[in-house]
C-alpha positions in Angstrom: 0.0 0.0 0.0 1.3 3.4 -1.2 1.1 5.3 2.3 0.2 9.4 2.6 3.5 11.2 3.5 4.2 14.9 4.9 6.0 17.2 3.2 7.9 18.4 5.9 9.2 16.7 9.4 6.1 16.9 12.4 8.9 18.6 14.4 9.3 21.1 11.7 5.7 21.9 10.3 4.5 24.9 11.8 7.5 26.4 10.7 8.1 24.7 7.5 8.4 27.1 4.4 6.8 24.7 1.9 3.8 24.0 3.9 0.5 25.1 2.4 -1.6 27.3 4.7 -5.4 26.5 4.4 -8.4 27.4 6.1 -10.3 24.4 8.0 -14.2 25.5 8.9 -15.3 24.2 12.1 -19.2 24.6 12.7 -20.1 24.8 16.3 -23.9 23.5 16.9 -24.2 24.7 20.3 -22.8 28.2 19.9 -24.3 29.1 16.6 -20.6 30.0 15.1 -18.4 28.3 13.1 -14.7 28.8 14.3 -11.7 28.8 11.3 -8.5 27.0 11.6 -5.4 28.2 10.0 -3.5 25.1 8.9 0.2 26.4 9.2 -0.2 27.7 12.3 -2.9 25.0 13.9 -4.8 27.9 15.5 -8.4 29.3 15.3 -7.9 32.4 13.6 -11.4 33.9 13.6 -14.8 32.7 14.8 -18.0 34.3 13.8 -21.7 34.1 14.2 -23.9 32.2 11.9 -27.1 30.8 11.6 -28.9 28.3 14.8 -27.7 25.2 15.3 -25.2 24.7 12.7 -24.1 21.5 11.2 -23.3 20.4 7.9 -20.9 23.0 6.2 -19.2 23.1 2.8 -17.8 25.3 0.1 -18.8 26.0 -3.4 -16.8 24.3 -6.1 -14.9 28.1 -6.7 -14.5 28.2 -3.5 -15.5 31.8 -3.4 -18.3 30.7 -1.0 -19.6 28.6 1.3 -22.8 26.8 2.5 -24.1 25.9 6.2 -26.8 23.9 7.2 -28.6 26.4 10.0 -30.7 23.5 11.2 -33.1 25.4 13.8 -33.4 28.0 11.5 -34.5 26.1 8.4 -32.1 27.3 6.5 -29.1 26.8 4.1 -27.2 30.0 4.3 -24.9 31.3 1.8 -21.8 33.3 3.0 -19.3 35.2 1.6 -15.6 33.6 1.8 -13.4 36.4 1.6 -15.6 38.4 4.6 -17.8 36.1 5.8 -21.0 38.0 5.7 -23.8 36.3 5.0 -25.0 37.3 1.0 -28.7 35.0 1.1 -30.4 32.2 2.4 -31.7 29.2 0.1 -34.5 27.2 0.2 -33.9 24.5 2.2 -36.6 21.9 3.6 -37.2 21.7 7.4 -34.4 20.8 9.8 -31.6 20.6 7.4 -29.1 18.0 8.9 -26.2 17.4 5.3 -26.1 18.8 2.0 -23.8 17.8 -0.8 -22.9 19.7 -4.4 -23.4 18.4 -7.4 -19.5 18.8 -9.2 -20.8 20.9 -12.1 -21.2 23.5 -9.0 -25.2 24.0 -9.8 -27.4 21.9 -7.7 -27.3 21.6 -3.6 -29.0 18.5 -2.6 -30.1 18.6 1.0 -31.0 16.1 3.6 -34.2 17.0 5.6 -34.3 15.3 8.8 -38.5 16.7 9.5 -40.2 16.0 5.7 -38.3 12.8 4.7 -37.5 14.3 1.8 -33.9 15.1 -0.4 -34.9 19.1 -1.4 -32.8 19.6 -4.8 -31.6 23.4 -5.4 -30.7 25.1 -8.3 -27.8 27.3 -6.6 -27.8 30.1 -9.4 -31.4 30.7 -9.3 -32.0 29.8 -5.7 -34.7 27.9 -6.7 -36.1 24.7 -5.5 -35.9 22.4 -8.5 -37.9 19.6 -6.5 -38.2 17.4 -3.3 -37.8 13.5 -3.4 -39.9 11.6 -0.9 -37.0 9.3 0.6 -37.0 7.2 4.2 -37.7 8.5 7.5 -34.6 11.4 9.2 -32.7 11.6 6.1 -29.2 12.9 7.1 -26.1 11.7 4.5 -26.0 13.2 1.4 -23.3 12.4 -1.4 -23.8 12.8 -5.3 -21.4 10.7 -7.2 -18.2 11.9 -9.0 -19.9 12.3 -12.8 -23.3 14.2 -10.8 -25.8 11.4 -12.2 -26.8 9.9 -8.7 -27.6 11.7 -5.9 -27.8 9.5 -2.4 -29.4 10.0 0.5 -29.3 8.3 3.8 -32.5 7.8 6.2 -31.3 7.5 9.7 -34.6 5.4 10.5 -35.7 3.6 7.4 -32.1 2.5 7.4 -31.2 2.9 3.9 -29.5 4.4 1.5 -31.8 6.2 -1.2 -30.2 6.6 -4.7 -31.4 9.8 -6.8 -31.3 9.9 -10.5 -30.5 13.6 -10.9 -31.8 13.7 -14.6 -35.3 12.7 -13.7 -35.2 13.5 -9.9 -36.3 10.6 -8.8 -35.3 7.5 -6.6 -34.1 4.7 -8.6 -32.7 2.2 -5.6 -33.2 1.7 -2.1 -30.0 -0.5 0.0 -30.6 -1.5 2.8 -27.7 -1.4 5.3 -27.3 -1.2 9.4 -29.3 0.7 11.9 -28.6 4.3 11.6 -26.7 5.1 8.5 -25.4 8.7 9.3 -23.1 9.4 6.1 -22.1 8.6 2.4 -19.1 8.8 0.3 -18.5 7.9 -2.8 -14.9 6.4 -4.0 -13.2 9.1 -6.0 -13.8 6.6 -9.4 -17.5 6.4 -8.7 -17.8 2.6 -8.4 -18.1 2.4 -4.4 -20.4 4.1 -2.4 -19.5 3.7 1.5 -22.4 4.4 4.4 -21.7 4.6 7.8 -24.1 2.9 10.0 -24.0 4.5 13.7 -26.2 2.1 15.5 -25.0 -0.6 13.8 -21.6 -0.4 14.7 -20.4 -0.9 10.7 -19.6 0.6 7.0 -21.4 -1.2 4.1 -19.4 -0.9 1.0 -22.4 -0.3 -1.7 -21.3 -1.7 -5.6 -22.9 0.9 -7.6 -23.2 -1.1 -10.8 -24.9 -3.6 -9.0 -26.6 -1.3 -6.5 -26.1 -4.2 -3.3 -23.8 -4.3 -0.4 -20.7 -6.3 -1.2 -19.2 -6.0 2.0 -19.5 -4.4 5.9 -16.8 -3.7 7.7 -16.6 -3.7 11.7 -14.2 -2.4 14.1 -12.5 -4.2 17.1 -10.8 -2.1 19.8 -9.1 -3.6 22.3 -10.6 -2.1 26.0 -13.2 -0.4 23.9 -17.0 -2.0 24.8 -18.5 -2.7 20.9 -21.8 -0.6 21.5 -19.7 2.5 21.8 -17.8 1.9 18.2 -20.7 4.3 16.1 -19.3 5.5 13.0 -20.1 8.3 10.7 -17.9 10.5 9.2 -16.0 9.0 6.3 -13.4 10.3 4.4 -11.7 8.6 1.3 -8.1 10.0 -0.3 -8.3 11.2 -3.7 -6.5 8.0 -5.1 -8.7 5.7 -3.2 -6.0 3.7 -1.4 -7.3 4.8 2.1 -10.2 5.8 4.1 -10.4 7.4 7.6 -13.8 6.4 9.5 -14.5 8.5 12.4 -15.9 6.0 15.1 -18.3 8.3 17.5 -17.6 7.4 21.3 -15.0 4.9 20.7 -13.0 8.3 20.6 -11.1 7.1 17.7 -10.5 7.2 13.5 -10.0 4.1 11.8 -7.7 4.2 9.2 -8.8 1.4 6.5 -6.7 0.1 3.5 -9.6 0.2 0.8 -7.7 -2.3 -1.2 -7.2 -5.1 1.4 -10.3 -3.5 3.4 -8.8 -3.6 6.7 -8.1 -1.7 9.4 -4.5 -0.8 9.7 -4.5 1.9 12.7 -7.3 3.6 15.2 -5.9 6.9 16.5 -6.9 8.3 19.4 -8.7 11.8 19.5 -10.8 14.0 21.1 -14.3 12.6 22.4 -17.5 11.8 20.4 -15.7 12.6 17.1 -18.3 13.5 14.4 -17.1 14.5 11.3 -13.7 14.8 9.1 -11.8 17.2 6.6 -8.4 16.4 4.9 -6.1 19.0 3.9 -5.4 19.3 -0.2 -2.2 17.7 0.2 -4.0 15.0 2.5 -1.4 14.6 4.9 -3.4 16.2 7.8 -6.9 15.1 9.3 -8.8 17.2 11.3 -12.1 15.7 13.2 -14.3 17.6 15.0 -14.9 15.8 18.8 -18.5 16.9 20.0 -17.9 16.2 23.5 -15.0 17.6 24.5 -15.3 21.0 22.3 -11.8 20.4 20.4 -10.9 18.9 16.9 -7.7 16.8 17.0 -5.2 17.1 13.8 -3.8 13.8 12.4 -0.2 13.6 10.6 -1.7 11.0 8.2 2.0 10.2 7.1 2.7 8.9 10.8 -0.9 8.1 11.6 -0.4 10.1 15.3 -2.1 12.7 16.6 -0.2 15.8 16.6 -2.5 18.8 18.1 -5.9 19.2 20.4 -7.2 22.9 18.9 -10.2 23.9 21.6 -13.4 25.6 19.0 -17.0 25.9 20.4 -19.1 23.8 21.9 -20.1 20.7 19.9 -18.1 21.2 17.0 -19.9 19.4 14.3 -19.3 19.5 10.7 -15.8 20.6 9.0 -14.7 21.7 5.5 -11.1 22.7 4.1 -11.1 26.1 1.8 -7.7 25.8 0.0 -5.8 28.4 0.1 -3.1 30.3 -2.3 0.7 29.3 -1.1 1.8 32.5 -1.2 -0.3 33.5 1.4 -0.9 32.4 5.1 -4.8 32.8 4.3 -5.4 34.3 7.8 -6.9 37.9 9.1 -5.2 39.5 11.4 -7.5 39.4 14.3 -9.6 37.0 15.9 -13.2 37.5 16.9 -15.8 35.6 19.0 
């Protein structure tokens, strides 16, 4: 297995020339704020208000803006990357838990948790192109790498809910474990993975043939089996590796896609939710619900290398790339 390497020495990295400074969006569902970590430095830079309850959060394809989910306030709001003001809201559904874009950067596809449904937006008309009747508390969303499914996970019907986005509506329903929480696709398209919280596993989806070929499960040694819950997933840009964020176990697995098994758990923070990888994917940053912090991975060494304290139940994360020529940070920090 071809392993994810740093660029620069641990020892060396906050002070390494050739190391890319990005931005890393924490949202914060208890204090309404999403907090911004500067990846060169590992500090929170800024923090500022948004919308209630904030979870799911994601940039636009330009980058140029970003999306969060402002679940109590039925809302997807659109801000403003370069000042963070907040430029419209869209139409969202009730209780909007996940939301994915489509890669042609026109269509949001949210996951509402209330109306059992998948609301479809047309992001340069703000318009709501429809709503697909999918299982009971939807939450995962994921559209596949060439945009012609859309899938969405019900956390109660217990299955994953495949869109055809050229006619809008559902073409297959998977069943997997209790509680499926999130979906990624493989970068080629072929594999669609769902975290099953209750369940305690991943089902690895074949999209040709629409079925589960496989469910992984995790062992940790001193860790009781009821508190392994997985959700977040994320998967490296040449497929070799995925990082499975396990809920109360307090750990990430770290599974070799090809052999599909686990090769490492790292210990972070507690109740870890959700995950973000760096463009050069040799740091991992989770966001731990529990204990208010999100713990950066050296994915190269597979250790944890920094606790960075947010707000209070940090939830969702996304990574806005940032120019190498620039540290990408203001100069002040608000809360």
């Amino acid at each position: 297995m071809r392993h994810i390497s740093l660029a620069c020495a641990v020892a060396s990295l906050l002070a390494c020339p050739y190391a890319a400074a990005h931005e890393v969006y924490i949202s914060n569902e208890k204090d309404n704020t999403v907090s911004v970590i500067e990846t060169k430095s590992l500090q929170v830079v800024r923090t500022f208000k948004v919308g209630k309850r904030p979870r799911g959060v994601t940039f636009a394809r330009d980058f140029k803006t970003f999306y969060v989910c402002a679940s109590d306030d039925n809302a997807v709001q659109v801000y403003d990357a370069a000042g963070e003001t907040l430029l419209h809201n869209l139409p969202s559904g009730a209780d909007p838990e996940q939301f994915a874009v489509s890669h042609d950067g026109r269509r949001l596809y949210i996951a509402n948790e209330d109306d059992a449904v998948t609301t479809i937006v047309d992001i340069p008309s703000r318009k709501v192109v429809a709503q697909v009747d999918v299982g009971v508390e939807p939450e995962g969303m994921a559209v596949s790498p060439d945009d012609s499914i859309a899938v969405t996970t019900s956390e109660t019907t217990n299955m994953a809910h495949m869109i055809d986005t050229r006619t809008n509506e559902v073409v297959a329903n998977v069943l997997v474990d209790q509680r499926p929480r999130h979906a990624e696709f493989s970068p080629d398209g072929s594999k669609l993975w769902v975290s099953s919280e209750i369940g305690g596993t991943v089902s690895i989806i074949d999209m040709a043939k629409r079925e589960v070929e496989t469910r992984l499960t995790f062992e940790i040694p001193g860790v009781a089996r009821d508190s392994v819950q997985p959700v977040g997933i994320r998967i490296t840009s040449d497929g070799g590796t995925a990082f499975i964020a396990l809920g109360p176990a307090n750990r990430v697995a770290i599974v070799d896609t090809r052999t599909l098994k686990v090769i490492d758990y790292v210990l972070v923070g507690q109740r870890v939710w959700h995950l973000a990888l760096t463009p050069e994917e040799n740091m991992l940053f989770t966001t731990n619900g529990v204990s208010n912090d999100v713990t950066v991975i050296d994915t190269g060494t597979r250790k944890p290398i920094k606790s960075i304290k947010v707000g209070r139940y940090p939830w969702g994360a996304a990574v806005r790339p940032m120019p190498t020529h620039t540290s990408g940070t203001h100069e002040t920090e608000t809360r």
